[in-house]
C-alpha positions as CSV (number, residue, x, y, z in Angstrom):
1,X,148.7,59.4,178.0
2,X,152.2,58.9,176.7
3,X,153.8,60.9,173.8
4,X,152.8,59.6,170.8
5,X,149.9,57.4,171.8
6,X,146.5,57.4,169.6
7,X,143.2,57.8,171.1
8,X,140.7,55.6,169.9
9,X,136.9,55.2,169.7
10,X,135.1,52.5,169.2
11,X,131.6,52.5,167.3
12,X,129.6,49.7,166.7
13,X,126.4,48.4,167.5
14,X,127.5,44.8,168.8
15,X,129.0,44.7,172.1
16,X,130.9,42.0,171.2
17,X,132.5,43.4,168.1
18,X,133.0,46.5,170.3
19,X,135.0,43.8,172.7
20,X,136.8,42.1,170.2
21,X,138.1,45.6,168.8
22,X,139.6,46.3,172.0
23,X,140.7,43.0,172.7
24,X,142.6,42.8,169.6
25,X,144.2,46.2,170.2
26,X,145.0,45.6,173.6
27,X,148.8,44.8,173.0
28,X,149.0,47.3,170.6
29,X,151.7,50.3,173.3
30,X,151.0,53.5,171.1
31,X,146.8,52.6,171.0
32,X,144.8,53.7,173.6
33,X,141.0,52.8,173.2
34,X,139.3,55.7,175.1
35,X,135.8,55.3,174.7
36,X,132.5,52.9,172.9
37,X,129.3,53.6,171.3
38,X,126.8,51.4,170.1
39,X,125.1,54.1,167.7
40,X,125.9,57.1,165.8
41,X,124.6,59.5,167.9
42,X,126.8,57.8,171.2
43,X,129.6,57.9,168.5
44,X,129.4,61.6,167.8
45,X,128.9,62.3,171.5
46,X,131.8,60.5,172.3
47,X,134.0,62.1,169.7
48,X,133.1,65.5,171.6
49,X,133.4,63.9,174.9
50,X,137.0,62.1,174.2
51,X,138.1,64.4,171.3
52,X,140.2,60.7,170.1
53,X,142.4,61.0,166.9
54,X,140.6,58.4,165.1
55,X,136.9,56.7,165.6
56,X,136.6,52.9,164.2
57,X,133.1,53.9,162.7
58,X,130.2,50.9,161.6
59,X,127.8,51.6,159.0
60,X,124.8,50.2,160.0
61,X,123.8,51.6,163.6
62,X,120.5,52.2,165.1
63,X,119.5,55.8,165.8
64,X,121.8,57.3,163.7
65,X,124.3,55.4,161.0
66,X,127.7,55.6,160.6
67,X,127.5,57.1,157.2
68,X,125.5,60.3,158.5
69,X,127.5,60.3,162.0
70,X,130.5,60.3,159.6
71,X,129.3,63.2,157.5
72,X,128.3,65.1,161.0
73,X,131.6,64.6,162.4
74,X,133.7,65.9,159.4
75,X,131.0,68.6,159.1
76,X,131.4,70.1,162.4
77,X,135.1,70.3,161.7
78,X,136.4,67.6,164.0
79,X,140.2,67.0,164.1
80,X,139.4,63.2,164.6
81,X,140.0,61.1,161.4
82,X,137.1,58.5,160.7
83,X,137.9,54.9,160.0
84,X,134.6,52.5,158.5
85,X,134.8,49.1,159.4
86,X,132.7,47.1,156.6
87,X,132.4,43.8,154.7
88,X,132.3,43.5,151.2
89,X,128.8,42.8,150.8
90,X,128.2,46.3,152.2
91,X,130.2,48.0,149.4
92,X,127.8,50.6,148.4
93,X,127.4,51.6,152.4
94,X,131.0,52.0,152.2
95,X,131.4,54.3,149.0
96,X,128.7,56.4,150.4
97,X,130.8,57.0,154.0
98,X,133.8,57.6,152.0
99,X,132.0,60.4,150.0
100,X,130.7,61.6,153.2
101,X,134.3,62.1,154.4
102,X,135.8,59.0,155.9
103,X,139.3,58.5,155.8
104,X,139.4,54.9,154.4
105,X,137.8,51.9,155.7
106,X,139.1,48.1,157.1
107,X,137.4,44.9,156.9
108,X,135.8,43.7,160.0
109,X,137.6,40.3,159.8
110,X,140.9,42.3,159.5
111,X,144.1,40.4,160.9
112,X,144.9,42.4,163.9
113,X,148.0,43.9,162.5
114,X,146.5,45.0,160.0
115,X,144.0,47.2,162.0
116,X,146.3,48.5,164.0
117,X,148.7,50.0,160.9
118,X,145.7,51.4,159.3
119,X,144.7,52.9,163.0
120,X,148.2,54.3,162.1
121,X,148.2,55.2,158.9
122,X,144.9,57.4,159.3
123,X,146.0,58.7,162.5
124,X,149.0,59.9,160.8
125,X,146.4,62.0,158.3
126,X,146.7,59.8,155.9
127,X,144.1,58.3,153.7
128,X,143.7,54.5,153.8
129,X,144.0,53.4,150.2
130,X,145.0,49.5,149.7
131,X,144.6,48.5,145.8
132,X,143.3,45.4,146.4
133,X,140.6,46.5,149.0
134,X,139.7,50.0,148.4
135,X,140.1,50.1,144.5
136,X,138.0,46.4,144.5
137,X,134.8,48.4,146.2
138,X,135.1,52.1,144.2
139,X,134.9,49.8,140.9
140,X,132.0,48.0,142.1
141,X,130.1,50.7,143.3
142,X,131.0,53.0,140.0
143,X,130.1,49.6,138.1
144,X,126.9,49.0,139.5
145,X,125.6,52.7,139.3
146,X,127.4,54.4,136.6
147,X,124.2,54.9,133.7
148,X,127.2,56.7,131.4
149,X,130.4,58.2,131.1
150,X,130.8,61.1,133.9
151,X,131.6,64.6,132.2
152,X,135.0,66.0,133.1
153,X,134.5,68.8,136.0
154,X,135.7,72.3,135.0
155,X,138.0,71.8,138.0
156,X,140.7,69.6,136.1
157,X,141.4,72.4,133.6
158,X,143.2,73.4,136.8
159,X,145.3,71.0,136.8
160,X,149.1,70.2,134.6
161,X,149.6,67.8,132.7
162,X,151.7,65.7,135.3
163,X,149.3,66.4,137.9
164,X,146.8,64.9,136.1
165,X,148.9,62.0,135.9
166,X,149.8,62.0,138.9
167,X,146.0,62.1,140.0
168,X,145.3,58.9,137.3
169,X,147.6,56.5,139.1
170,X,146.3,57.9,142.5
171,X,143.1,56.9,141.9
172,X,144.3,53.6,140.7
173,X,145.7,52.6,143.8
174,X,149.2,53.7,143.1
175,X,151.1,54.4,146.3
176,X,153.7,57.3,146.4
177,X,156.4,55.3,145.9
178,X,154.4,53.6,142.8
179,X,153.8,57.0,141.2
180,X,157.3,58.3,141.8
181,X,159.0,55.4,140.0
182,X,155.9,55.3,137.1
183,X,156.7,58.7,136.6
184,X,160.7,58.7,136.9
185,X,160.3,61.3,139.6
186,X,161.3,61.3,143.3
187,X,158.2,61.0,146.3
188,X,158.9,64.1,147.6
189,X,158.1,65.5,144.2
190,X,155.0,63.3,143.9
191,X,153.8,64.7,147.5
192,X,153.7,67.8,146.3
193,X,152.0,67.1,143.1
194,X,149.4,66.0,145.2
195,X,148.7,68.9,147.7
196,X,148.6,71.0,144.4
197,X,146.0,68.9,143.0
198,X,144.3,68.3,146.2
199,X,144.4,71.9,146.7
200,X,142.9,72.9,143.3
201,X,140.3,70.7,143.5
202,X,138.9,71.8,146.6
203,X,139.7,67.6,148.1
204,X,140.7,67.2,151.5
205,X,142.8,63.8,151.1
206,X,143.5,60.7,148.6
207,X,139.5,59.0,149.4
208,X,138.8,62.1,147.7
209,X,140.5,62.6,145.1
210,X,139.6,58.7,144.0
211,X,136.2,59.3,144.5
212,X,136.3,62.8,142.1
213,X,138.7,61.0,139.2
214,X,136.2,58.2,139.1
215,X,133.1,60.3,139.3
216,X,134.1,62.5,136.7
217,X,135.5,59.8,134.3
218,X,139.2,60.6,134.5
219,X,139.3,56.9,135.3
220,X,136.5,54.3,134.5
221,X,136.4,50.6,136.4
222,X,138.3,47.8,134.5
223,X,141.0,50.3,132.3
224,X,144.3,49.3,132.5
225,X,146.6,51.5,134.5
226,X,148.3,53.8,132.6
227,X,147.8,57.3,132.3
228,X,145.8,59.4,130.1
């Protein structure tokens, strides 16, 4: 394996999916698909077996699904990052293997580039957070089974003012970048706004923290974007 090359696995119950993953990633120099499953348990196994940085995890497998395989892996303190491939009309699969611990999820029917930079981006230990994709399927979900307004957790008395900002916009869909010219600030100042957040809320990454702002109503679906 050369320096800087990322070990994948790829778990999904159609062989030709499987195929088409590793197909498609094939010209790809610094992705190296190491391994297949066609189930969640075969997943988790492999992920022991191949130790990969990041598994390309479906939702709906026989014997065990991805959601639970998911919640095993990041349970058992794996290293290797979890990335759901979905479709929309399996949005409410998807929220639940985000809450579980995935690091972001891709569309099946993803152009091949773009697979490869969120391969990338989650690799990197990043959480994979496009607006349009990831923002589009919290909203939905929080739509569809939000009975009323969330209560505030205790946790956010934690937090500054500008972190709580900074958290607003996050869970928005506001990149870095965004935040740091919102807030007149510069990224390095954001990044560190939000390991102090992430920290005091007990959150491992940015799925997180979306998932906690919209569950405890710092954010609701439909509000403009603007902070608090």
């Amino acid at each position: 394996m050369s320096a800087g090359e990322i070990r994948i696995v790829i778990a999904d119950d159609q062989a030709m999916v499987r195929a088409g993953f590793r197909s498609l990633l094939a010209a790809e120099p610094d992705i190296d698909v190491v391994g297949e499953a066609g189930d969640g348990e075969s997943a988790t196994a492999a992920v022991r077996r191949e130790r990969p940085d990041v598994v390309l995890m479906d939702i709906r497998m026989p014997v065990l699904d991805g959601i639970e395989a998911t919640r095993r892996l990041v349970s058992s303190g794996s290293s290797t990052r979890v990335l759901v491939l979905t479709t929309f009309d399996l949005d409410e699969y998807v929220f639940a293997a985000l809450r579980a611990g995935a690091s972001g999820f891709m569309l099946k029917d993803a152009p091949a580039e773009e697979l490869a930079a969120a391969i990338r981006v989650v690799a990197a230990g990043e959480a994979l957070l496009a607006p349009r994709i990831t923002a589009r399927v919290i909203d939905a979900f929080v739509t569809r089974s939000a009975v009323q307004r969330p209560t505030p957790g205790r946790e956010l008395d934690l937090l500054t003012a500008r972190e709580r900002e900074v958290l607003h916009l996050l869970a928005r869909g506001a990149s870095n970048a965004g935040i740091a010219e919102r807030l007149y600030v510069s990224e390095a100042t954001v990044k560190t706004h939000v390991s102090n957040l992430l920290a005091k809320l007990g959150l491992t990454d940015r799925v997180q923290a979306v998932i906690y702002a919209y569950e405890h109503g710092l954010v609701t679906p439909g509000e403009e974007d603007a902070p608090p």
